[in-house]
Residue, then its C-alpha position, 0 to 999 in steps of 0.5 A: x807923583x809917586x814913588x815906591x821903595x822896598x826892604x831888600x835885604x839888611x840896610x837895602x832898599x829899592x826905590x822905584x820911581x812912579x816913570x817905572x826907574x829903579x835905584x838900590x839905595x843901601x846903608x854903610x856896614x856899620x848898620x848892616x849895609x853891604x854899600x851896594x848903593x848911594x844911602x838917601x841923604x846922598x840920593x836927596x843930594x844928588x836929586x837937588x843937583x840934578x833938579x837945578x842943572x836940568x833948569x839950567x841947560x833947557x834955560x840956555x838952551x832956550x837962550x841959544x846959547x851953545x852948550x856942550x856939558x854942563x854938570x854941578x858939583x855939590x857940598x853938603x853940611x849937615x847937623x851934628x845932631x839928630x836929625x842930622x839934616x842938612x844945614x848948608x848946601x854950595x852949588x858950584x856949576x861948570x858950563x862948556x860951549x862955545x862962546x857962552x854969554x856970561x849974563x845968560x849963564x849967570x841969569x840960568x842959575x839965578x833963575x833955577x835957585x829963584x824961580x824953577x828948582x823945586x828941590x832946592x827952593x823946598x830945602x831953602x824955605x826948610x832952612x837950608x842955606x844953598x849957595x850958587x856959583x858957575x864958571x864957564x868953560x870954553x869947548x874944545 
């Protein structure tokens, strides 16, 4: 895998990915950022978020369970002092289908903070405390 990113301008960066995507990551004013994107702390965040939702939805999907949308909300705390790294991230599912087995939801986000999320593993053994929970949502 590999990644490029380069100066913009100020506190901006360009982030391309090796699958040829791109992203402007950019720092708050106080250091010069115009905040015309997420800064990296946030896009690590996010990349974790995305890392275990991907898990879940394919181990459902595989377990034909019925799935409209699924998205996790994610909290981060970090250190007080630098580097200020986080400490503590809660993962909070939602999961909306159609009749939804309980069992396979709550085996998906097991399995994805055991076994298949590499991002989320990698920060855990770093120290990180990252904490799961779900709730199912019945589709419309």
């Amino acid at each position: 895998m590999k990644a490029r990113v380069k100066w913009a301008e100020n506190a901006a960066f360009i982030a391309e990915s090796g699958s040829g995507h791109a992203i402007v990551c950019d720092g708050p004013p106080e250091i010069g950022g115009r905040n015309l994107g997420p800064r990296p702390m946030e896009l690590l965040l996010m990349g974790v978020g995305a890392c275990s939702a991907v898990d879940v939805t394919l181990i459902l999907k595989k377990s034909r369970q019925q799935v409209r949308d699924c998205w996790v909300e994610l909290e981060a705390e970090r250190a007080e002092t630098e580097p200020k790294v986080f400490t503590a991230i809660r993962m909070h599912f939602v999961v909306v289908g159609t009749r939804l087995a309980e069992n396979h939801v709550r085996r998906a986000v097991e399995l994805s903070a055991e076994k298949y999320c590499s991002a989320s593993i990698m920060l855990g053994r770093a120290g990180v405390t990252i904490t799961h929970d779900y709730e199912i949502r019945e589709a419309d």
